[in-house]
C-alpha positions in Angstrom: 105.9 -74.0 118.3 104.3 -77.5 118.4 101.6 -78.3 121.3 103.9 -79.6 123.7 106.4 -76.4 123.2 103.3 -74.1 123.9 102.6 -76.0 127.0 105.9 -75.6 128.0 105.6 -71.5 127.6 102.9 -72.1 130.2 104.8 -73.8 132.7 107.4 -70.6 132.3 104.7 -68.4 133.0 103.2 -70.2 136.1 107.0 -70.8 137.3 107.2 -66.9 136.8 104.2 -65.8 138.6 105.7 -68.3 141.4 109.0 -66.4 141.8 107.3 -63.1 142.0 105.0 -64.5 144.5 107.7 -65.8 146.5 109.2 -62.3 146.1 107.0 -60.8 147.3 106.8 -62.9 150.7 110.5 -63.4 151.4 111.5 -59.6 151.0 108.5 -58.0 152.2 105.8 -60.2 153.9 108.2 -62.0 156.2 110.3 -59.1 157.2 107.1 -57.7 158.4 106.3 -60.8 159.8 109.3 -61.0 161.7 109.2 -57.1 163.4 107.4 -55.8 166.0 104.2 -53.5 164.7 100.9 -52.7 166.0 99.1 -55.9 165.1 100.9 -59.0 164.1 101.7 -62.3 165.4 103.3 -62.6 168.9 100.9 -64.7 170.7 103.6 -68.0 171.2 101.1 -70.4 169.3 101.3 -72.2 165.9 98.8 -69.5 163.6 96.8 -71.8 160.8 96.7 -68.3 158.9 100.7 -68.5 158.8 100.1 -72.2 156.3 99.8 -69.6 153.3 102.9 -68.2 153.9 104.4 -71.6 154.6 103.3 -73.1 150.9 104.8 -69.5 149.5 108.3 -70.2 150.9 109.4 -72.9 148.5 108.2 -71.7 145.4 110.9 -69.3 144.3 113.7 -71.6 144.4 110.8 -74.3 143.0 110.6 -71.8 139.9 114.7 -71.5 139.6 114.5 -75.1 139.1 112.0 -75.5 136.8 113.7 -73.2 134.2 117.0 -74.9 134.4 115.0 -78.4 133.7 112.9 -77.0 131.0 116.4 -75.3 129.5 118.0 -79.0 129.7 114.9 -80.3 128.5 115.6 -78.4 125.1 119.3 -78.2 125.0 120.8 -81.2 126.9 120.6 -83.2 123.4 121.9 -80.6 121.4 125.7 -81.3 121.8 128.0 -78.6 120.7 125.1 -76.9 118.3 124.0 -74.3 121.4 124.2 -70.9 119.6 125.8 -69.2 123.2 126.4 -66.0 121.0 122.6 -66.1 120.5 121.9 -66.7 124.4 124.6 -63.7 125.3 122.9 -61.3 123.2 119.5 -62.5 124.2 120.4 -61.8 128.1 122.6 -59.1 127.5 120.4 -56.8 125.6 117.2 -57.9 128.1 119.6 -56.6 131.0 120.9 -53.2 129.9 116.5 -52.5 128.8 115.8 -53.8 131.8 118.7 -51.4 134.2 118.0 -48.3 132.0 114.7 -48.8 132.8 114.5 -49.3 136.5 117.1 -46.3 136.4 115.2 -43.9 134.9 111.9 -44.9 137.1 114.4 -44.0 140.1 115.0 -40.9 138.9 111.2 -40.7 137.8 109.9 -41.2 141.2 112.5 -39.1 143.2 111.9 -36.4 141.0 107.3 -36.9 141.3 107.7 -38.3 145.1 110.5 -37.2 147.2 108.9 -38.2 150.1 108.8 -41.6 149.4 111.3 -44.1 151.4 112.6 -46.0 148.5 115.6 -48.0 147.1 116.7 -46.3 144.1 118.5 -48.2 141.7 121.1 -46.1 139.4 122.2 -47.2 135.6 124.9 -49.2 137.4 122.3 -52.2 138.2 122.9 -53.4 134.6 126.2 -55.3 136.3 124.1 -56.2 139.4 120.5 -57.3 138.5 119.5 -60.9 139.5 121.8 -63.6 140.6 119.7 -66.0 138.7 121.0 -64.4 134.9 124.6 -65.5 136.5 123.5 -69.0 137.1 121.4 -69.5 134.1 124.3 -68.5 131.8 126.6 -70.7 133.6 125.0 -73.6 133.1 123.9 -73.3 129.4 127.7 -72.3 128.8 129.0 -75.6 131.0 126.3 -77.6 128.9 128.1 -76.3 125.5 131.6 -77.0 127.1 131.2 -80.5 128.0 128.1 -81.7 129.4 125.9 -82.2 126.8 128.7 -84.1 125.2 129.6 -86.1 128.5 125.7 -86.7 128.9 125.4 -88.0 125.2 127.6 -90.7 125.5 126.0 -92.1 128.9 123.4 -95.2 128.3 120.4 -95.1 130.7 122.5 -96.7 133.2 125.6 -94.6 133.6 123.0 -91.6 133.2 121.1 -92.3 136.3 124.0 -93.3 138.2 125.6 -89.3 137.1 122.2 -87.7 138.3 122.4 -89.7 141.6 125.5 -88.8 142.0 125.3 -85.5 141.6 122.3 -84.9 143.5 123.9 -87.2 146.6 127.0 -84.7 146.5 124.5 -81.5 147.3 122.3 -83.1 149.6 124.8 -84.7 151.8 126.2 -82.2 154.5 129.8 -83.1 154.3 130.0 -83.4 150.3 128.5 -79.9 150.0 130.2 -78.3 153.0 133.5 -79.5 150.6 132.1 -77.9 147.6 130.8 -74.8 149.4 133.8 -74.2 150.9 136.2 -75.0 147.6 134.7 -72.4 145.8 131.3 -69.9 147.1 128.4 -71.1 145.2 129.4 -74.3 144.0 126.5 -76.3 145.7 124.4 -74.0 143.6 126.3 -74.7 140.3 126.3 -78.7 141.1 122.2 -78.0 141.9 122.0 -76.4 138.3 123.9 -79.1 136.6 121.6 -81.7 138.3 118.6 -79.8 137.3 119.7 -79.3 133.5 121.1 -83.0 132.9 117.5 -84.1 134.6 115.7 -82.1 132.0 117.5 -83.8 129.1 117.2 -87.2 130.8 113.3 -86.9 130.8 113.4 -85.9 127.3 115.9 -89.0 126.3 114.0 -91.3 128.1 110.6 -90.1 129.5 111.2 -92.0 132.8 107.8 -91.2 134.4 106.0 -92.0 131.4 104.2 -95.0 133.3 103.1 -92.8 136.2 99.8 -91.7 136.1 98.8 -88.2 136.9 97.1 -88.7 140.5 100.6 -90.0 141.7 102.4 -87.1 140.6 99.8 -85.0 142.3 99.9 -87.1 145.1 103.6 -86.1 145.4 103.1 -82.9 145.7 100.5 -82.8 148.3 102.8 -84.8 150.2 105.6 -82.8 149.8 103.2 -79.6 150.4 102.5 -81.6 153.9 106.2 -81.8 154.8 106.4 -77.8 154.5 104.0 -77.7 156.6 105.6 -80.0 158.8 108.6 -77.7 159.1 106.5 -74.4 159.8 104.9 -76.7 162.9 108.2 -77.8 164.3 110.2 -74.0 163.2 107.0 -72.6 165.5 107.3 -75.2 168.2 111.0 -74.6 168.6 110.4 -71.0 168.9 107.7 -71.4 171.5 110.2 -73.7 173.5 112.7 -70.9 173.1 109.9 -68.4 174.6 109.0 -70.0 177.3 112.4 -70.9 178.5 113.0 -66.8 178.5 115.4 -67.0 175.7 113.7 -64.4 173.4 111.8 -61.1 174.2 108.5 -60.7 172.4 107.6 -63.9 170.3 108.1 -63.6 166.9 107.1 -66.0 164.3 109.2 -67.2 161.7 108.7 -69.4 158.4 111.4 -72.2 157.0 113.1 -70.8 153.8 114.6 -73.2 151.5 117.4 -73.0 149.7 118.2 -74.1 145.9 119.7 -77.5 146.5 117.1 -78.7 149.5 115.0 -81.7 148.1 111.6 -79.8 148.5 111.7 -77.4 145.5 113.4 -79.8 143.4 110.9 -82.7 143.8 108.6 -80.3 143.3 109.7 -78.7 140.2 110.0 -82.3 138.6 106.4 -83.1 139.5 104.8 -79.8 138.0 107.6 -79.6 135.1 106.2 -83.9 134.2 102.5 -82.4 135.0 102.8 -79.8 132.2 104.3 -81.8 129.5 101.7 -84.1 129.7 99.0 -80.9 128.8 98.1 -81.0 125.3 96.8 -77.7 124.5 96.8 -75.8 121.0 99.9 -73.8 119.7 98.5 -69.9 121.4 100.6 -66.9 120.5 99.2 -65.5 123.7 100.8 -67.7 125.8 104.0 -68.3 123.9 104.3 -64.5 123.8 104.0 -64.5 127.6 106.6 -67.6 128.2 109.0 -65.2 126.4 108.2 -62.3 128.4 109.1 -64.4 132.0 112.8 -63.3 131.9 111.9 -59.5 131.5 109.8 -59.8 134.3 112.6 -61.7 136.1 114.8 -59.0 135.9 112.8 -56.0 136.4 111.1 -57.6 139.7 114.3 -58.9 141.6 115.4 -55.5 142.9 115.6 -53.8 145.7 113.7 -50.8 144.0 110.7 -52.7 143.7 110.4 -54.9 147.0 110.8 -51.1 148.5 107.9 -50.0 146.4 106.1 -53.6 148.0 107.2 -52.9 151.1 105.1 -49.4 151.8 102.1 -52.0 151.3 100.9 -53.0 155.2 100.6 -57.3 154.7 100.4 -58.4 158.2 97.4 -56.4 159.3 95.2 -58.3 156.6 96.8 -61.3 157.3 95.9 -61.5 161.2 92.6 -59.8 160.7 91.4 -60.8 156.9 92.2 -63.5 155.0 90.1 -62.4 152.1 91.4 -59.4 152.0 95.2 -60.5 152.2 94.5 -63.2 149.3 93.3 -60.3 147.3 96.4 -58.3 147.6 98.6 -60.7 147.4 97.1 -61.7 144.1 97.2 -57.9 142.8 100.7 -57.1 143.9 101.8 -60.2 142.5 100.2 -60.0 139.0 100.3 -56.6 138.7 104.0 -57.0 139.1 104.3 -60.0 136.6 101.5 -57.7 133.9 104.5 -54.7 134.4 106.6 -57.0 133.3 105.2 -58.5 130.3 104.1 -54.3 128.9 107.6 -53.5 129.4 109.0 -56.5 127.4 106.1 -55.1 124.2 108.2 -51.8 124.3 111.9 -53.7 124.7 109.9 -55.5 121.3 109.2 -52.8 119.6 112.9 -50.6 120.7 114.7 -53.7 119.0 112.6 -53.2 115.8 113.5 -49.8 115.9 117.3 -50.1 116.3 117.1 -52.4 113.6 115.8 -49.9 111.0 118.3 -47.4 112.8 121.2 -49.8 112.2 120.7 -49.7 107.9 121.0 -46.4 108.9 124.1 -46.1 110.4 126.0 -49.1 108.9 127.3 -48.9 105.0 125.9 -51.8 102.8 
């Protein structure tokens, strides 16, 4: 791998630890946040400590969209030379490691902790593991059956004019209530395609070349402002709602966003330009770890391990410690991505071992 390629490895890895962040808020921290316990938030006020949470909510879908760009980024130019037999295999064999091994820690853990409350995950997950291996595959398959083709023969013109096009149709409410309601998911499929023609348009014609870095910064401050924006309004309708008796005990909620919403995607194109723009030497390290992201992908995004996040109390340290809750965050959330990255040295070294067992089994 060249400079720029390692660079790229990185953004994978900081667009990983992003989605396990965001994991870890949307399936644990704000269904705490949003029952009733013995210390939380239920005075009807907007809570500064909630902003944390409110930069969190974006990220995961901000992290789906930077690996479709970065996968467009490398493919979109390719034509009909994408090796999808390669790309199968690669996700296929990642998948079944991945389900035997959330598998056998379910039958691990019952076996050690009975007591233990949590959502054990049988051999079967192999077929039901993360949406995102679904929409990852579809796109790199609909880039070998016509758009990388259909993109090649655009000029800068006709390109723009596609990725305006296709971005208008899920952003506009009508256009994607059609497509939602044509077939379920579509919006998500038309947000993909947007995302992976994007990447190769960037690395056709480097459009934000002449922006300096501050700007692109600047962006995403401002768009980091507009989340925040949201949480103020989300809290002041729920404090209208409150005081006009419609709800029992407050409860605070934060905005989610969803693939297609402007937010994660002008995000994602501001940190995806900010990293290929580093120029940092070729580090096995990190290339090694950009490698290891969709590993942790899968054995993250399960209900088996939010349960295991879950027994973890996050709203105490959040009303009463902010030190304390950054801490915490930060181990649960690393710790989970480091689990990751071991288990993907032993999925390593198990395919070097089936491939001496193979000259084994198969006749020369």
């Amino acid at each position: 791998m060249n400079k720029k390629d390692t660079s790229i490895e990185l953004l994978r890895v900081f667009a990983m630890i992003m989605i396990v962040g965001y994991h870890v808020f949307c399936h644990c921290i704000n269904e705490q946040l949003i029952s009733i316990r013995p210390n939380g938030f239920y005075s009807p006020d907007i809570s500064m400590r909630l902003l944390v949470l409110v930069l969190v909510s974006p990220m995961g879908q901000m992290g789906n969209a930077i690996f479709i760009i970065i996968s467009g980024y490398f493919m979109a130019h390719k034509g009909n030379n994408v090796d999808l037999t390669k790309t199968a295999k690669k996700l296929l064999s990642q998948l079944a490691f991945a389900a035997v091994i959330i598998g056998l820690a379910a039958i691990v853990t019952y076996n050690k902790f009975p007591q233990l409350s949590l959502e054990l995950i049988d051999f079967n997950g192999f077929n039901n593991l993360s949406w995102f291996v679904g929409y990852y595959f579809v796109i790199i398959v609909l880039g070998k059956l016509f758009l990388n083709n259909l993109l090649d023969r655009m000029d800068k013109k006709n390109y723009i004019m596609f990725l305006a096009v296709i971005f208008a149709m899920v952003s506009l409410y009508y256009s994607r209530y059609i497509l939602v309601n044509f077939v379920t998911g579509l919006e998500v499929i038309f947000t993909g395609i947007f995302l992976y023609s994007l990447g190769g348009f960037i690395r056709r014609y480097n459009p934000f070349e002449k922006i300096r870095a501050w700007a692109l910064v600047a962006v995403i401050i401002l768009i980091n402002l507009l989340v925040c924006g949201n949480y103020y309004i989300e809290a002041a309708k729920n404090i209208q709602a409150y005081n006009a008796g419609e709800a029992g005990a407050f409860l605070q909620t934060i905005p989610l966003y969803a693939n297609h919403q402007f937010v994660p995607i002008i995000l994602a194109a501001a940190v995806f330009e900010l990293f290929r723009r580093i120029n940092i030497p070729e580090s096995k390290i990190i290339n090694y770890l950009g490698a290891s992201t969709f590993m942790v992908y899968l054995l993250h995004d399960n209900e088996f391990v939010y349960s295991i996040w879950k027994m973890h109390d996050w709203i105490t340290p959040l009303h009463d410690n902010m030190g304390m809750f950054f801490k915490d965050f930060f181990i649960w959330t690393m710790g989970t991505f480091c689990v990751g990255v071991l288990i993907y040295a032993v999925y390593m070294l198990v395919g070097k071992f089936l491939g001496i067992f193979r000259q084994l089994v198969y006749k020369k």
